[in-house]
FIKOLDO-243344 format. One line per field, with one value per residue (C-alpha): residue number from 0; residue in three letters; x, y, z. Coordinates in steps of 0.5 Angstrom, whole numbers. Layout:
! residues N
k = c(NUM ...) $
r = c(Ala ...) $
x = c(X ...) $
y = c(Y ...) $
z = c(Z ...) $
This chain:
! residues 449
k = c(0 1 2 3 4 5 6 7 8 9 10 11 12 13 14 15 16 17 18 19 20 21 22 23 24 25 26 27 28 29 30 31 32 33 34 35 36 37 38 39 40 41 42 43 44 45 46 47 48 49 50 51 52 53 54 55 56 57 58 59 60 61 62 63 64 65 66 67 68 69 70 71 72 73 74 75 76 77 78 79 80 81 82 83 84 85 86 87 88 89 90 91 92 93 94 95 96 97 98 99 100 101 102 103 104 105 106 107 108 109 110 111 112 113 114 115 116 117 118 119 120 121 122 123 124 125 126 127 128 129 130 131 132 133 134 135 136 137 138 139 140 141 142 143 144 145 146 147 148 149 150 151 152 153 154 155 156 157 158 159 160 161 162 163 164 165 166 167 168 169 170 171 172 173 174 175 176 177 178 179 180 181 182 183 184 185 186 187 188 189 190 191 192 193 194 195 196 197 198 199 200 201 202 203 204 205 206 207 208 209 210 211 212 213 214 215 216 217 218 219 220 221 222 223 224 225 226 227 228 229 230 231 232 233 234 235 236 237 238 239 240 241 242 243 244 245 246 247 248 249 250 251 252 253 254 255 256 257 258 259 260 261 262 263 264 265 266 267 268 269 270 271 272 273 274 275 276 277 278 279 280 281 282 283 284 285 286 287 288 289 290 291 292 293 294 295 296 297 298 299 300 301 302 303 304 305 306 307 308 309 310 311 312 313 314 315 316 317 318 319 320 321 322 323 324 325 326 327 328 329 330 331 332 333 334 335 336 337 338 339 340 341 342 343 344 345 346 347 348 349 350 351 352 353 354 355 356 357 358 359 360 361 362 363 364 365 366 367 368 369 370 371 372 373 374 375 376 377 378 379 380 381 382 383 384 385 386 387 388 389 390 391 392 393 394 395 396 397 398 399 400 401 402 403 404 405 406 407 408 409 410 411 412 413 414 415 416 417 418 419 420 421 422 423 424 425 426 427 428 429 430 431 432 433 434 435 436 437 438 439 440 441 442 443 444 445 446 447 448) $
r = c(Unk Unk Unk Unk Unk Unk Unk Unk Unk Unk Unk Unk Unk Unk Unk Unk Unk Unk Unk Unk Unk Unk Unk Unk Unk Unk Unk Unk Unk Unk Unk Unk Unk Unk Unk Unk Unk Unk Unk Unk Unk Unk Unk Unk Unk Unk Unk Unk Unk Unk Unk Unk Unk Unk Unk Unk Unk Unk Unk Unk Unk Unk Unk Unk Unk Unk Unk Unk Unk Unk Unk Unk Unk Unk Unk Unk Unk Unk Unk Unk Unk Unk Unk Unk Unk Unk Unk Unk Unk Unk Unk Unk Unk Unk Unk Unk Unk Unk Unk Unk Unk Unk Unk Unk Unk Unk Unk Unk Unk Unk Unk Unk Unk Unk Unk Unk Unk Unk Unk Unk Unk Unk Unk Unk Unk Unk Unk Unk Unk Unk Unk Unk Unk Unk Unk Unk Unk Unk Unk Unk Unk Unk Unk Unk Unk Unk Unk Unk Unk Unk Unk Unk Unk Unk Unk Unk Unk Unk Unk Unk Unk Unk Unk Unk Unk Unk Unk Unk Unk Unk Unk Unk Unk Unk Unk Unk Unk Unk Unk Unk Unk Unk Unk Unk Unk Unk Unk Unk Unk Unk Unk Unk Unk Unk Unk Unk Unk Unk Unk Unk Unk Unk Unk Unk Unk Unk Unk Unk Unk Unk Unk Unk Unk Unk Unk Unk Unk Unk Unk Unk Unk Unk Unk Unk Unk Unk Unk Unk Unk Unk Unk Unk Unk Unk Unk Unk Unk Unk Unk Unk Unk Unk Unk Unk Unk Unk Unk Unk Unk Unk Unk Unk Unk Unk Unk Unk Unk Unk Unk Unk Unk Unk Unk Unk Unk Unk Unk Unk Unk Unk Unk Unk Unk Unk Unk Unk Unk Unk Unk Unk Unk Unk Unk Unk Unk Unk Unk Unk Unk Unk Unk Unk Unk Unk Unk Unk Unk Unk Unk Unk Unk Unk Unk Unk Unk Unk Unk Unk Unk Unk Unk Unk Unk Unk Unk Unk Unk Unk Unk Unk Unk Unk Unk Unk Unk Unk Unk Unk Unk Unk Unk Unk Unk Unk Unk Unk Unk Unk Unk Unk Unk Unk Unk Unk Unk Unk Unk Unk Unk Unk Unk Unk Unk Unk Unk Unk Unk Unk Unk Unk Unk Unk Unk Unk Unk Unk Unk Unk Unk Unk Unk Unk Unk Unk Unk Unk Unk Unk Unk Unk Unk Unk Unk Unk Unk Unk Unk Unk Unk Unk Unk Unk Unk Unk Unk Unk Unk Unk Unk Unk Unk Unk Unk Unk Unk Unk Unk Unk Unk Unk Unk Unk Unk Unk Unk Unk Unk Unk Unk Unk Unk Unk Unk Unk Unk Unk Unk Unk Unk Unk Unk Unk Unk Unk Unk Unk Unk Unk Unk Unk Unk Unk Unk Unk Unk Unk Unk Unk Unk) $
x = c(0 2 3 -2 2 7 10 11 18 18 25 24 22 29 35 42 44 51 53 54 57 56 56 56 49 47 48 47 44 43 39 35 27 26 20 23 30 31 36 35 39 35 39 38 39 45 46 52 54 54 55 48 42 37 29 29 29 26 26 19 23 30 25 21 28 30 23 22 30 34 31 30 36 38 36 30 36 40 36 35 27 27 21 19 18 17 20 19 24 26 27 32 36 37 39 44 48 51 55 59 61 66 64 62 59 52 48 43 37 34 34 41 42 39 46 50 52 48 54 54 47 49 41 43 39 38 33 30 27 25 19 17 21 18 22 18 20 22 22 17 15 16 22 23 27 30 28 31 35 41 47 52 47 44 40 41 37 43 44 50 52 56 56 60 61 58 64 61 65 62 67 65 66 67 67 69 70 76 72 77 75 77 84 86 91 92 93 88 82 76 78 86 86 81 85 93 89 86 95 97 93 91 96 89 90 98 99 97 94 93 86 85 77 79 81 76 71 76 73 80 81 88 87 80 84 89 84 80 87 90 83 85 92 89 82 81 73 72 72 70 70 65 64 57 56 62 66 74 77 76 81 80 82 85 87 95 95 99 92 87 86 86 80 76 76 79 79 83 77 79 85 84 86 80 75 78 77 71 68 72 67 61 61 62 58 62 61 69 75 74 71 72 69 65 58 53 47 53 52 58 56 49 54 57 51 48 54 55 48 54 57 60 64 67 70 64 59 62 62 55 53 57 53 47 41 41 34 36 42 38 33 40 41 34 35 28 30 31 26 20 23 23 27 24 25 32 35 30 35 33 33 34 41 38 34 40 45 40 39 46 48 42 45 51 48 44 51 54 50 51 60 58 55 56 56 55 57 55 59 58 63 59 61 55 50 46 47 49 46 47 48 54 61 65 73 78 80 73 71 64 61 54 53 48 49 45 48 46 48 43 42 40 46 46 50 53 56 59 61 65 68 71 76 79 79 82 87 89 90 95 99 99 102 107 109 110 114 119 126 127 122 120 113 110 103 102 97 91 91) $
y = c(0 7 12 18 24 20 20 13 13 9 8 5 12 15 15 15 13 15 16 22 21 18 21 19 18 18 15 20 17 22 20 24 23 21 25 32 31 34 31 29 25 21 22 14 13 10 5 8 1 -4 2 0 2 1 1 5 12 17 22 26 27 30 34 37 38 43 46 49 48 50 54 61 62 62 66 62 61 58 52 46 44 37 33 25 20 13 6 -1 -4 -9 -3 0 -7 -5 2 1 -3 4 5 0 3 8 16 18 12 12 6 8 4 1 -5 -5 -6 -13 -15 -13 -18 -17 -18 -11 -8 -4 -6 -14 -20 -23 -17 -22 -29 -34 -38 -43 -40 -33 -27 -24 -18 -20 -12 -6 -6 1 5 13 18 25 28 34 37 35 40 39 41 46 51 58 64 66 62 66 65 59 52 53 48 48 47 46 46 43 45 44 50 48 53 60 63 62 59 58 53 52 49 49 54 53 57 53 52 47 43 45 41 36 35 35 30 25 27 24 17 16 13 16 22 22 29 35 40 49 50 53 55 61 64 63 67 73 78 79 77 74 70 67 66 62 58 55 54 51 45 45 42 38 37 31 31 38 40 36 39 37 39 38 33 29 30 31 32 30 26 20 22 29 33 34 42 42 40 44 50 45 40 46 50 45 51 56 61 62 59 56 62 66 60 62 68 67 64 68 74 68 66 73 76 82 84 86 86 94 94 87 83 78 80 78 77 72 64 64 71 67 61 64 67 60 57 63 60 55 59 54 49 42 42 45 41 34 36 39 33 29 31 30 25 18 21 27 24 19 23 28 22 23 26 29 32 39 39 37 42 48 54 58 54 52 60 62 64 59 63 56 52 45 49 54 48 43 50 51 43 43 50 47 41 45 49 42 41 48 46 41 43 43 50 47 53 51 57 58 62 67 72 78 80 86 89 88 83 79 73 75 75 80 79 85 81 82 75 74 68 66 63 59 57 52 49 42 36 39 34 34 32 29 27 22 26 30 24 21 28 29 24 26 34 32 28 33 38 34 32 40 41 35 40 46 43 39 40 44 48 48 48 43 45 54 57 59 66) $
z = c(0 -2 4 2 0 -3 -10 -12 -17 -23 -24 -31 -32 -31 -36 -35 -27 -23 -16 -14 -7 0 7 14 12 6 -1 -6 -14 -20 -26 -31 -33 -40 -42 -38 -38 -31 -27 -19 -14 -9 -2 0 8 11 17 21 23 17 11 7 6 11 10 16 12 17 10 14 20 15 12 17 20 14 14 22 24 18 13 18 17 9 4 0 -6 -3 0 -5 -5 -4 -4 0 -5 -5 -9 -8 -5 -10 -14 -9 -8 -16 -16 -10 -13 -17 -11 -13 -19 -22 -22 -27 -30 -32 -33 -40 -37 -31 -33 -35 -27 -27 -31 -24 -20 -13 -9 -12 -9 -1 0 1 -2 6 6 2 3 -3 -1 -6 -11 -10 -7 -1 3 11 11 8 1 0 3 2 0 -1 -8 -10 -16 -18 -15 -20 -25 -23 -28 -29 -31 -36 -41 -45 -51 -54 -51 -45 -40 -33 -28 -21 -14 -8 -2 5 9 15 22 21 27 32 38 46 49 57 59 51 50 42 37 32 29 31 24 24 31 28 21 25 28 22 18 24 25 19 14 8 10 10 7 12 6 7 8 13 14 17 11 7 12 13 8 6 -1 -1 4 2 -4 -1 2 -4 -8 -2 -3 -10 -9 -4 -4 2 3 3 -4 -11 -18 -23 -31 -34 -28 -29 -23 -25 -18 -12 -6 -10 -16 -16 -22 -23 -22 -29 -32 -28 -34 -40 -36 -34 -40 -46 -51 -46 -46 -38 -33 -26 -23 -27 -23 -15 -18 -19 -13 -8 -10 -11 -4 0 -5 -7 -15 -15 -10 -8 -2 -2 5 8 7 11 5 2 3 7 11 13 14 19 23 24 26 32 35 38 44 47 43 43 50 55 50 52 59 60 56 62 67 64 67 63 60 57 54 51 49 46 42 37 31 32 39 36 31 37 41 36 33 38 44 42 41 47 53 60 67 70 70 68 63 61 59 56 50 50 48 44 39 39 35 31 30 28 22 20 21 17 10 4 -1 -9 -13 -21 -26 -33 -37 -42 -48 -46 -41 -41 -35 -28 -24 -17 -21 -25 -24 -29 -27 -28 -35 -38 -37 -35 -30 -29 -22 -18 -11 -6 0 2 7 13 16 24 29 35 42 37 33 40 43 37 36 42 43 36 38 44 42 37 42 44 38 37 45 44 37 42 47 41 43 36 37 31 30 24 25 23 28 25 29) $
């Protein structure tokens, strides 16, 4: 039985599948519809324990998160309409099989799914039973999912002319401002601390790379410039490039630095440098350098707001939450938890103690989902415009971009997230002590302030 109010997808209706990514707790697949030739993604659910998929979505409580918690605090364009659908769950153990193909490769048809082997599929077959040769359901026949735009493919008001590619940049931004934190005495930002940690104990990320998000929300060209050249060069998980959809540089498969204008723009109509450029003005919302500075209408300006309600941090959060009462830290645990209590109830300032820390903690969750978005940038190279627009950017060397932006993967965060991250921000904090104190005296690890 269909649940009321949701659209049944047909995925036989949709051509051209590929993945697009995969989160702590989603997975993302992209297909394009046969008749309208728009292309989505369905964000699929995730259990954190195994890494597949589970029937278990909770895409109503996601959504309804985005809408009372989340949405206030942006601007209408930057925010990705998404709607909640539903498939059969025979059809999602085909499509869950993408995951397990190379980026970029499309799968032409449905149908062309059932040629992969099922060992492929992160919706397993022992969600199935055969009984007398039929296959049956041990769990629902419907599961759910987030619809929304394709990111990477975002459509633009200004065509231009000629057939310029679109180059879409995802960066997650990360925290944007310094935050002091009882008995830690470093000159490091949240994800400095947390990136020194992840080069020194896990061999994937070996190679410590520049991008420091304190640059990239200074307001100061030179410096937010640096930031997103620095991702560029080593992107780790924080930056993807794609070109019509395509992704061509990621930490899986980073371009060679040589290459990045001739990938971007093969008929050398503008440089890599030109693209910086480019975003630097798109994501602070300056038309040019003069005056140049964080602007609060800009993406990253409405960023940083929301990430403030947090006035407490990693360390004072890890210790309110300690001294919590078994039912309120379970209760924590609930990613509905915010989304019952209300934005208003959540910003409100408590009279009594237990009241006044439980508001902190639950800001600090909701500024977690903020630290941990992420901002697709979709670009166009165009020849004209007719006149000064919010959606243009002109460079100094006559070059011309149009631009759209969206911000994604708002997901609601919990005590989880705080009792998994303490440890690594603790640890390291230690690392970073242990270099101040080295015999050499020199540090390894550059101050953030």
């Amino acid at each position: 039985m269909q649940i009321p109010g949701k659209v049944l997808v047909e995925p036989r209706d949709y051509r051209s599948f590929c993945f697009r990514g995969e989160g702590r707790a989603n997975f993302v697949i992209s297909a394009r519809h046969r008749l309208t030739g728009v292309r989505i993604v369905w964000r699929f659910a995730k259990a954190r324990k195994s890494g597949l998929l589970t029937v278990k979505a909770r895409s109503e409580l996601v959504n309804s998160y985005m809408e009372r918690i989340v949405a206030p605090f942006f601007d209408e364009q930057y925010l990705v309409g998404m709607n909640i659908v539903e498939f059969d769950t025979v059809d999602v153990h085909q499509l869950a099989k993408i995951p397990s193909l190379p980026a970029n490769q499309k799968i032409e048809t449905f149908e062309e799914l059932f040629n992969l082997p099922d060992e492929y599929s992160f919706l397993p077959l022992n969600t199935f039973q055969r009984v007398h040769g039929t296959t049956i359901l041990t769990n629902p026949k419907r599961m759910t999912s987030l619809q929304m735009l394709d990111a990477t493919q975002l459509p633009m008001t200004i065509s231009g002319e000629g057939h310029s590619s679109t180059i879409t940049v995802e960066i997650k931004p990360k925290q944007g401002f310094f935050q002091h934190h009882p008995n830690v005495n470093v000159a490091h930002c949240n994800n400095c601390i947390l990136q020194i940690e992840k080069s020194c104990g896990h061999s994937h990320f070996s190679e410590m790379y520049d991008f420091c998000p304190m640059d990239l929300f200074s307001g100061n060209y030179s410096r937010m410039y640096k930031a997103i050249h620095s991702l560029f060069l080593v992107p780790h998980r924080n930056l993807r490039i794609f070109i019509d959809g395509n992704q061509v540089h990621s930490d899986e498969k980073p371009l060679e630095e040589a290459v990045f204008s001739e990938t971007l723009f093969p008929r050398n109509e503008a440089t890599s440098e030109d693209l910086i450029s480019a975003l630097c003005l798109a994501l602070s919302g300056n038309q040019s350098k003069k005056k140049f500075r964080l602007r609060n209408s800009s993406v990253l300006g409405q960023i940083l707001r929301a990430q403030k309600v947090d006035e407490i941090g990693i360390v004072q959060a890890h210790a309110i939450y300690d001294r919590m009462d078994h039912h309120t830290k379970t209760a924590l645990l609930d990613k509905s938890s915010l989304t019952r209590a209300g934005l208003e109830a959540i910003l409100e300032r408590k009279s009594s103690e237990n009241d006044h820390l439980l508001q902190q903690l639950r800001r600090y969750f909701l500024a977690a989902t903020m630290k941990d978005c992420s901002v697709m940038i979709s670009l166009r190279l165009i020849q004209t415009c007719p006149s000064p627009r919010r959606d243009i950017i002109r460079l100094p060397n006559g070059r011309v971009f149009a631009f759209t932006i969206k911000i994604v993967d708002l997901d609601p965060k919990t005590a989880k997230n705080l009792i998994n991250c303490h440890p690594r921000f603790m640890s390291g904090v230690k690392i970073i002590r242990l270099d101040q104190e080295s015999a050499e005296n020199d540090r390894k690890f550059k101050p953030c302030v």
